[in-house]
N, C-alpha and C positions, 0 to 999 in steps of 0.2 A: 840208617841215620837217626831216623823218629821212633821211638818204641813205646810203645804204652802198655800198661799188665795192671788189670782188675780195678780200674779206675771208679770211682764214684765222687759223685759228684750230691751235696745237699746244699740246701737254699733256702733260707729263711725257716729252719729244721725240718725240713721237707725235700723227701728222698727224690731227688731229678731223675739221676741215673746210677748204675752200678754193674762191675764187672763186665767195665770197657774193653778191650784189648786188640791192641791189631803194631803192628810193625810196618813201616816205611822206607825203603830205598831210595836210591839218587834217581830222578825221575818221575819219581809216582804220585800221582794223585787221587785223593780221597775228597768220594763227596758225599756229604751227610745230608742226611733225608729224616723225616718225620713233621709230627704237626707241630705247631706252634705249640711251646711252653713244653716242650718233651727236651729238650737239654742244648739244643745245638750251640746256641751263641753260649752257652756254661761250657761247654766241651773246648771250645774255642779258648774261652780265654782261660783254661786249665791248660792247654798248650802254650800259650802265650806266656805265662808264669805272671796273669796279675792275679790270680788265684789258687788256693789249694785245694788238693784234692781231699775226702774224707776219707777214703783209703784208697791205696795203689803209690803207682808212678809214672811218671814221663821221665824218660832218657833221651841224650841227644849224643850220639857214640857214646853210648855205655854209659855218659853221666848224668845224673840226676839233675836235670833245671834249677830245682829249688838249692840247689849248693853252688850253681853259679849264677843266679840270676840278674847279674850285670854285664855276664859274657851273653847268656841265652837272648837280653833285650837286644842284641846286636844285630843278631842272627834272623830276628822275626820282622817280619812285615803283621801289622794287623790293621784290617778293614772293617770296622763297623759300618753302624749307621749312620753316624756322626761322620759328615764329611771330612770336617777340622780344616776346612778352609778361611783363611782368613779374609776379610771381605774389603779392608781398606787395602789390600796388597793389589797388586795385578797378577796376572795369573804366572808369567814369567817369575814374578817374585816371590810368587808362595814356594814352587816348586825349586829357586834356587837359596831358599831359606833353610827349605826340608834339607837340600842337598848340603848345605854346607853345614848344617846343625848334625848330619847323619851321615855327611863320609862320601856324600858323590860328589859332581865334578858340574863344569860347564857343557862337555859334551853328554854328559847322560842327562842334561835338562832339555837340551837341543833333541836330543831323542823319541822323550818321553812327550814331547811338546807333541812330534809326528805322528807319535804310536797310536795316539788318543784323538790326533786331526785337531790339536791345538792352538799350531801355529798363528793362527789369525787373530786369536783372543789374547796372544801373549800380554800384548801391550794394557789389556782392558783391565781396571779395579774386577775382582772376583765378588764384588755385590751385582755388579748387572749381570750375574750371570744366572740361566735358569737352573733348574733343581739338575737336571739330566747333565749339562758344561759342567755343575763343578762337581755332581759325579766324575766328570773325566778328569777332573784334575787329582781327584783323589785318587782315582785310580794309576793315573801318572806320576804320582809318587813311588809306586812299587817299582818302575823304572830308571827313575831319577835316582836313586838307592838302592843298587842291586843287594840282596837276601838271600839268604836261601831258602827259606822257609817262608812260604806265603800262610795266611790266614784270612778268609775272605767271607764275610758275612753277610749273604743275600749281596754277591757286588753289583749284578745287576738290576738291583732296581733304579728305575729313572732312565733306564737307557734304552733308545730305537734298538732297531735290530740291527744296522749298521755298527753301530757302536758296541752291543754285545758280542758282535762279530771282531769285531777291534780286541775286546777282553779275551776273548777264547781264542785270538793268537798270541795275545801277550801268556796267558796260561802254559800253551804251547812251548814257546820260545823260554820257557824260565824250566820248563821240563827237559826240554832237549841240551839244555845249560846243564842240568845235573840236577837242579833245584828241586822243592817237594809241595806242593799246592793241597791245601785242603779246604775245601766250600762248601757250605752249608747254602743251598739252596733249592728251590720250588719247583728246578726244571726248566727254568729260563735261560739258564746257561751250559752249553755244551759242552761235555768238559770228553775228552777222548778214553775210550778202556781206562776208566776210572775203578781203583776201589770205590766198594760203595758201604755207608754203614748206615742202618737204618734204626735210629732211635723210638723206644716203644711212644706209649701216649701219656702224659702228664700222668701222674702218679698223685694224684687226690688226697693221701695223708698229709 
């Protein structure tokens, strides 16, 4: 589904990474590893298509992202840091904002509400919420608008272990769908027979 071949990646003329490559099936997921500032969240959004690569490519069956980059934004879910919650909504209403702006429904907000242990906050503006709640709601949007392609940048920070347990079935369940999950993280998140790619160390030029 996902292919990548000789990928690099430069950043403010300073070589990240290079001569990325790995391929993706229905099902799998890939978790990226390395230190900080060694390329992950660049890797990410060189999948995503907000950015190009220096050389290489990304294919999505057989086609190159950057020649459809308005079907590819359909296709992808991306998680940053940025929760992108908004804080005068409630939380029912961020999620059925997302949903109607991105193609999902009534029932996958009612869902996504359960997946995350929601339900109780629905009613509540999304400013009283703490750092770790509107993590959930962010992450409640990968539900609320089924993808197939996830993209997940460190998802669990802010979250107990109850709640990363909450992510690493939702992971699951988007795997067993067919779906393709790729995370860049610390180890805080269990992800099952994951590919794994491990990025060198910051590159000093």
């Amino acid at each position: 589904m996902l292919a990548v071949e000789g990928l690099a990646c430069r950043r403010g003329g300073r070589l990240v990474f290079e001569a990325v490559s790995f391929t993706l099936e229905a099902g799998d997921a890939l978790v990226l590893s390395g230190a900080n500032g060694s390329g992950k969240t660049s890797l990410l959004r060189l999948l995503a298509g907000f950015a190009r690569p220096a050389e290489g490519s990304v294919t999505w069956l057989g086609r190159e992202i950057t020649l459809e980059p308005a079907e590819h934004a359909q296709r992808v879910h991306f998680l940053g840091f940025a929760d992108g919650v908004e804080g005068q909504l409630s939380v029912r209403e961020n999620l059925a904002y997302q949903a109607a702006l991105l193609g999902g429904g009534a029932d996958t907000v009612d869902t996504a509400l359960a997946a995350f242990d929601l339900a109780e906050f629905a009613p509540r503006p999304a400013r009283e919420l703490s750092a770790g709640q509107r993590r959930r709601v962010a992450l409640a949007r990968l539900l609320a608008v089924p993808r197939p392609l996830w993209l997940l940048d460190e998802p669990g920070v802010a979250l107990d272990r109850a709640n990363r347990a909450r992510l690493e079935a939702a992971i699951e369940r988007q795997r067993e769908e067919g779906g393709l999950v790729v995370v860049a993280t610390h180890g805080d998140v269990r992800v099952r027979d994951p590919l794994v790619l491990e990025l060198g160390e910051p590159n000093p030029c």
